[in-house]
C-alpha positions as CSV (number, residue, x, y, z in Angstrom):
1,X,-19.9,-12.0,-5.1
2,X,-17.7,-10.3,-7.9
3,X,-15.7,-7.1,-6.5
4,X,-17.9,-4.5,-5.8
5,X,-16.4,-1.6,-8.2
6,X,-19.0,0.4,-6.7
7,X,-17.8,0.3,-3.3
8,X,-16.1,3.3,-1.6
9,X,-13.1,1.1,-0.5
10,X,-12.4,-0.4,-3.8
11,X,-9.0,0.8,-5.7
12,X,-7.3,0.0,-9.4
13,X,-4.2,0.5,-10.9
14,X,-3.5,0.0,-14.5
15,X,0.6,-0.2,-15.1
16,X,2.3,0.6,-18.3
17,X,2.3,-3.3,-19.4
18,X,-1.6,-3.3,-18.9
19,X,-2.5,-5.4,-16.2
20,X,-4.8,-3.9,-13.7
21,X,-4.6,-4.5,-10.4
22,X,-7.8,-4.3,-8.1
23,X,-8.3,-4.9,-4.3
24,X,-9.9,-3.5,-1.7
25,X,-8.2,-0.8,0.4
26,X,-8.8,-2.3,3.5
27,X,-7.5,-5.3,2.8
28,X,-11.5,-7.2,3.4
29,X,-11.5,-8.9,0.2
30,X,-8.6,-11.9,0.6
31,X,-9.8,-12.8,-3.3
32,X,-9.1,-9.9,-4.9
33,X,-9.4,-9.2,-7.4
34,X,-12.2,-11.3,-8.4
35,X,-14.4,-11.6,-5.2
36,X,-15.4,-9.7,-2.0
37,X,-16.5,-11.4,0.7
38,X,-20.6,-11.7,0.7
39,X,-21.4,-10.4,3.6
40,X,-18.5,-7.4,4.1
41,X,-19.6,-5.2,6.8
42,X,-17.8,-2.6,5.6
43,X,-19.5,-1.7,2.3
44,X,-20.2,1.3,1.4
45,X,-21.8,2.6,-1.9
46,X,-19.5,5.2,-3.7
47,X,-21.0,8.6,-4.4
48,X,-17.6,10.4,-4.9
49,X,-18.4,9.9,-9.1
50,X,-22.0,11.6,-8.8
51,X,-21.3,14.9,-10.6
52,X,-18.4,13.5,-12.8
53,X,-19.0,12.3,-16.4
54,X,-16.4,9.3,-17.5
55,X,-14.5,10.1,-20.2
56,X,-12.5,6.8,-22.6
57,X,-10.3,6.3,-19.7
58,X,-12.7,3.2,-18.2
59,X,-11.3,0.2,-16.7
60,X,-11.2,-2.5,-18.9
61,X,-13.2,-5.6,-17.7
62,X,-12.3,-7.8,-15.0
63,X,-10.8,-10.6,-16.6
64,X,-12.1,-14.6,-15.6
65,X,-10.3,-15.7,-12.7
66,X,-7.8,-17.8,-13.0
67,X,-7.8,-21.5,-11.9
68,X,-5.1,-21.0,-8.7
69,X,-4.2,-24.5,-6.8
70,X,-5.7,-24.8,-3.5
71,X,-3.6,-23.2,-0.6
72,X,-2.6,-20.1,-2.8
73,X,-4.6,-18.0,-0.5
74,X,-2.8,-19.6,2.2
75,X,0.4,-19.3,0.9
76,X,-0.1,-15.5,0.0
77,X,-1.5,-14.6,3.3
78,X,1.8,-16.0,4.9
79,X,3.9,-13.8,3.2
80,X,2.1,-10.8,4.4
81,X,2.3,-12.0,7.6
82,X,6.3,-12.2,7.1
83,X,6.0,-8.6,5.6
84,X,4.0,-6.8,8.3
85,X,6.2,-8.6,11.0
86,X,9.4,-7.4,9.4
87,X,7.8,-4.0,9.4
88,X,8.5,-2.7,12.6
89,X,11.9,-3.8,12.3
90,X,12.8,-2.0,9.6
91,X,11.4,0.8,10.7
92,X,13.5,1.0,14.1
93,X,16.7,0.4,12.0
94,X,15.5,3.3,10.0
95,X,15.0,5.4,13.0
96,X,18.1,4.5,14.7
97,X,20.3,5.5,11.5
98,X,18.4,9.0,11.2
99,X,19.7,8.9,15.0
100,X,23.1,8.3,14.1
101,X,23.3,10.9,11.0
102,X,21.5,13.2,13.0
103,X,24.5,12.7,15.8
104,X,27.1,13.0,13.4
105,X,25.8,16.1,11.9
106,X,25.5,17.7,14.8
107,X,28.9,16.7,15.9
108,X,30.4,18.7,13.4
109,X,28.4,21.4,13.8
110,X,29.9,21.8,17.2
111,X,33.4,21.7,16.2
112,X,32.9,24.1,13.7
113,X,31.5,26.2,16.0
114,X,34.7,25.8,18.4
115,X,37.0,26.1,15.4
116,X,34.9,29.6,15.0
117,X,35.5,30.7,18.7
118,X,39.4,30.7,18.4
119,X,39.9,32.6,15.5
120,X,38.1,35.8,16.8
């Protein structure tokens, strides 16, 4: 089944060089941009665009899919898995330096604060 550009979950982008990417927010259609699964039991028809008139700013055509060797899909759905287990990680690091600055800045809060004391 092509992508369902009808559905509430589906999303484009167009970038500045022209390509247009298209997938399905919640991540149910592993051949985007070409095909959502048949049977997606998450469909739901879009009525967001009932009162709006489109303007020249339509999407081009999807274009023919490409002829990808077998295991792509494979291959691309290990590298999110790498992704979304690094995730967490990073985010802890994150954390743990907003820690540190926070410490740091709050450190020398206090000693000017001290400094302040004296001088009265």
């Amino acid at each position: 089944m092509p992508m369902r550009e009808d559905c509430k979950f589906f999303q484009s982008r167009t970038y500045r060089s022209g390509d247009v990417a298209r997938f399905c927010a919640l991540d149910l259609a592993p051949e985007a941009p070409w095909r959502c699964p048949a049977d997606c039991p998450r469909y739901e028809k879009r009525i967001g665009d009932a009162g709006f008139s489109r303007g020249t700013l339509i999407e081009p055509p999807l274009g023919p899919e490409p002829d990808l060797p077998v295991g792509v899909g494979e291959l691309l759905d290990s590298a999110e898995d790498i992704i979304n287990a690094a995730g967490p990680e990073i985010i802890a690091e994150q954390r743990r330096r907003e820690q540190e600055e926070e410490a740091r800045s709050e450190a020398w809060w206090r000693k000017l604060r001290r400094s302040s004391r004296w001088r009265r």
